[in-house]
C-alpha positions in Angstrom: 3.2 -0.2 5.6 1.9 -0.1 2.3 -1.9 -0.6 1.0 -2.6 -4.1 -0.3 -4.9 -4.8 -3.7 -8.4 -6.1 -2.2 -8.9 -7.9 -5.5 -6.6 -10.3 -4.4 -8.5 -11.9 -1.5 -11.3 -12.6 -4.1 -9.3 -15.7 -5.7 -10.3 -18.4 -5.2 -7.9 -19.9 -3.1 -8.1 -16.4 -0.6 -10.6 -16.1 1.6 -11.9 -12.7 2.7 -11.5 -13.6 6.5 -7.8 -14.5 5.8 -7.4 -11.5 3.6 -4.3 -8.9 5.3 -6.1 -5.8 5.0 -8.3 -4.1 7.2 -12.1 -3.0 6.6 -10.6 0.5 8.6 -8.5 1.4 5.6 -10.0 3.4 2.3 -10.1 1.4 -0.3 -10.8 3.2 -3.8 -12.1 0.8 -6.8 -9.7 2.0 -10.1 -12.3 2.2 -12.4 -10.9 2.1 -15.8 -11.0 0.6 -19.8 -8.7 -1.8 -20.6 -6.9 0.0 -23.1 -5.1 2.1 -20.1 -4.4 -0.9 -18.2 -0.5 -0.2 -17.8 -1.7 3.7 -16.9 -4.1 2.1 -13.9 -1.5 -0.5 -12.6 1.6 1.8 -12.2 -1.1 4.3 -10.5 -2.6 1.5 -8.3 1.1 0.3 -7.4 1.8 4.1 -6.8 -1.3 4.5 -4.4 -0.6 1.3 -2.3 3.5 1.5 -1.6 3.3 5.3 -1.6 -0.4 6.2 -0.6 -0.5 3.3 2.1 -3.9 3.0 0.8 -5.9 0.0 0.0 -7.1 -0.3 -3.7 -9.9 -2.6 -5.9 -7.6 -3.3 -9.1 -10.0 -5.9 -11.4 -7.5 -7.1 -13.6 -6.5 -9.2 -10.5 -9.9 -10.8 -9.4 -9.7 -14.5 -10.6 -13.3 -14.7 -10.6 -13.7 -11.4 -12.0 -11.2 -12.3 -15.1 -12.8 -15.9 -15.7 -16.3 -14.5 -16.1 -14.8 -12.3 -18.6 -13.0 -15.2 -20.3 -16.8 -17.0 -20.5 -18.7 -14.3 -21.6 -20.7 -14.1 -18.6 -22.7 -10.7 -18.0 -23.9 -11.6 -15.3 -21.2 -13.1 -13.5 -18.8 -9.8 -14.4 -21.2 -7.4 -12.7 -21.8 -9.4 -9.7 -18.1 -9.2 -9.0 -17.8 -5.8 -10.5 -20.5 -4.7 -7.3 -18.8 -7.1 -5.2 -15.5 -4.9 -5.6 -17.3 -1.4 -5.7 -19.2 -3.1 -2.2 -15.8 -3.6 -0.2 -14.8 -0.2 -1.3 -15.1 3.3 0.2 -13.9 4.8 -3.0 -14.3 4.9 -6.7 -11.7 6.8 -9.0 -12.4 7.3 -12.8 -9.2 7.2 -14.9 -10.0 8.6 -18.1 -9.0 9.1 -21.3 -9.6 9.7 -25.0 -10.9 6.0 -24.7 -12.9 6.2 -21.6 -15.9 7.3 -23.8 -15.9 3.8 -25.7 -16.9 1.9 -22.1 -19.7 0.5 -21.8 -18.4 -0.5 -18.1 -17.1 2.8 -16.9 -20.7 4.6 -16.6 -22.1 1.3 -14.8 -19.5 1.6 -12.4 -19.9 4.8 -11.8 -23.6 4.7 -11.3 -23.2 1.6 -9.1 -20.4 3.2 -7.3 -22.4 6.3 -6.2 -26.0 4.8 -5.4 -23.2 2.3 -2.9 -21.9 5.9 -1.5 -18.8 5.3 -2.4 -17.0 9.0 -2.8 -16.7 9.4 -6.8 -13.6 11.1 -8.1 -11.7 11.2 -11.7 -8.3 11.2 -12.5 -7.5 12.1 -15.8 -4.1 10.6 -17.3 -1.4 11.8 -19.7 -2.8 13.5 -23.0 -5.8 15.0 -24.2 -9.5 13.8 -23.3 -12.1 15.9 -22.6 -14.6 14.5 -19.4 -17.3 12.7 -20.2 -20.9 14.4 -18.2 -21.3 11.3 -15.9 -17.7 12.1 -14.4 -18.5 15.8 -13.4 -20.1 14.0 -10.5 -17.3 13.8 -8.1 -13.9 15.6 -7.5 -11.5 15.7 -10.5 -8.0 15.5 -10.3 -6.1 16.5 -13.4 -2.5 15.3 -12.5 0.3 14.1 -10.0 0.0 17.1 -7.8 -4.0 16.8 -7.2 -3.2 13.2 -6.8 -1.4 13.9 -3.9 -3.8 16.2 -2.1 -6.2 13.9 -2.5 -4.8 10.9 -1.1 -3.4 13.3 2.0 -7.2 14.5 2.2 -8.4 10.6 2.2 -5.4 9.7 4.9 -6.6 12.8 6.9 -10.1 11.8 7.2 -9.0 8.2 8.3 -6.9 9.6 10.8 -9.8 11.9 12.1 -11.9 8.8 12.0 -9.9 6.0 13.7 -7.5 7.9 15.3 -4.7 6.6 12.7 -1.1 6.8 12.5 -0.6 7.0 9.0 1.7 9.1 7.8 2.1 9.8 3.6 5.5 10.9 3.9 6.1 8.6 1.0 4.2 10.3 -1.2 7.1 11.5 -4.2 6.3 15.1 -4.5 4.9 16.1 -8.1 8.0 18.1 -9.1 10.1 15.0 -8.4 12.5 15.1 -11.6 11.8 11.2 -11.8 8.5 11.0 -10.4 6.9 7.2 -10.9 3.8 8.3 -12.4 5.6 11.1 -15.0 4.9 8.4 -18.0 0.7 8.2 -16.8 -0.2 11.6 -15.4 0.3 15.2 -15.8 3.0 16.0 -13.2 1.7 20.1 -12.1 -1.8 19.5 -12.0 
């Protein structure tokens, strides 16, 4: 079973109550700038089908991206909390142009006063953390990826007595890993 993108049930034609996911599962918020946008969908794609884990990916909230379209401030950070607020999670991936967001740092902030657990990912290339991110757990490549979504499966399984296996996980030293052109893959 794989983990399904919670932005989805925001459309407008999706209810919540219909949506196919479960408020059980984690759910981590990808909390990114749009310049990495192809970086955070292969790695949300990577964390649902291989991480059986639920994810909050915003380029696919319809409200969300027409709020953006208008110009509307308000509007994007009521569906920005509304997406940290049906998550359990909240990962940074950063970059050399993570420290031009102005959004990043809000949800961050929002993300932790919501006690949502706070980690980073850093992808491919150089970029030095920015402060606000020293916050939570840091994960530097595909290998601390892994560990950490075993460690998030683990505690669900602890909690709710869960089946879920991550044998799917592709191991880091995979000569063809999925996620060799976004992360590091040793780290």
């Amino acid at each position: 079973m794989a983990g399904v993108n919670r932005a989805l049930s925001f459309s407008k034609s999706i209810t919540l109550e219909s949506a196919s996911y479960s408020d059980t599962n984690p759910c981590i918020f990808l909390s990114h700038i749009s310049q990495d946008k192809s970086s955070v969908i292969a790695i949300g794609d990577y964390i649902m089908k291989n991480g059986d884990i639920d994810i909050y990916l915003d380029i696919y909230d319809s409200q969300l991206q027409e709020a953006v379209k208008n110009n509307d401030p308000h509007g994007i950070t009521e569906f920005i909390e509304r997406g940290l607020q049906n998550s359990t999670h909240l990962m940074c991936l950063y970059s050399e142009n993570t420290v031009r967001s102005w959004w990043v740092p809000y949800e961050i902030g929002y993300g932790k006063r919501s006690k949502a657990e706070v980690s980073s990912l850093k992808l491919k290339g150089e970029a030095d953390l920015p402060a606000y991110l020293e916050i939570g757990e840091v994960l530097l490549g595909t290998e601390s990826l892994n560990k950490y979504l075993k460690k998030i499966t683990s505690k669900m399984q602890k909690s709710f007595d869960s089946t879920a296996s991550l044998e799917s996980l592709v191991e880091h030293s995979a000569s063809q890993h999925p996620l060799d052109n976004y992360l590091d893959w040793n780290k």
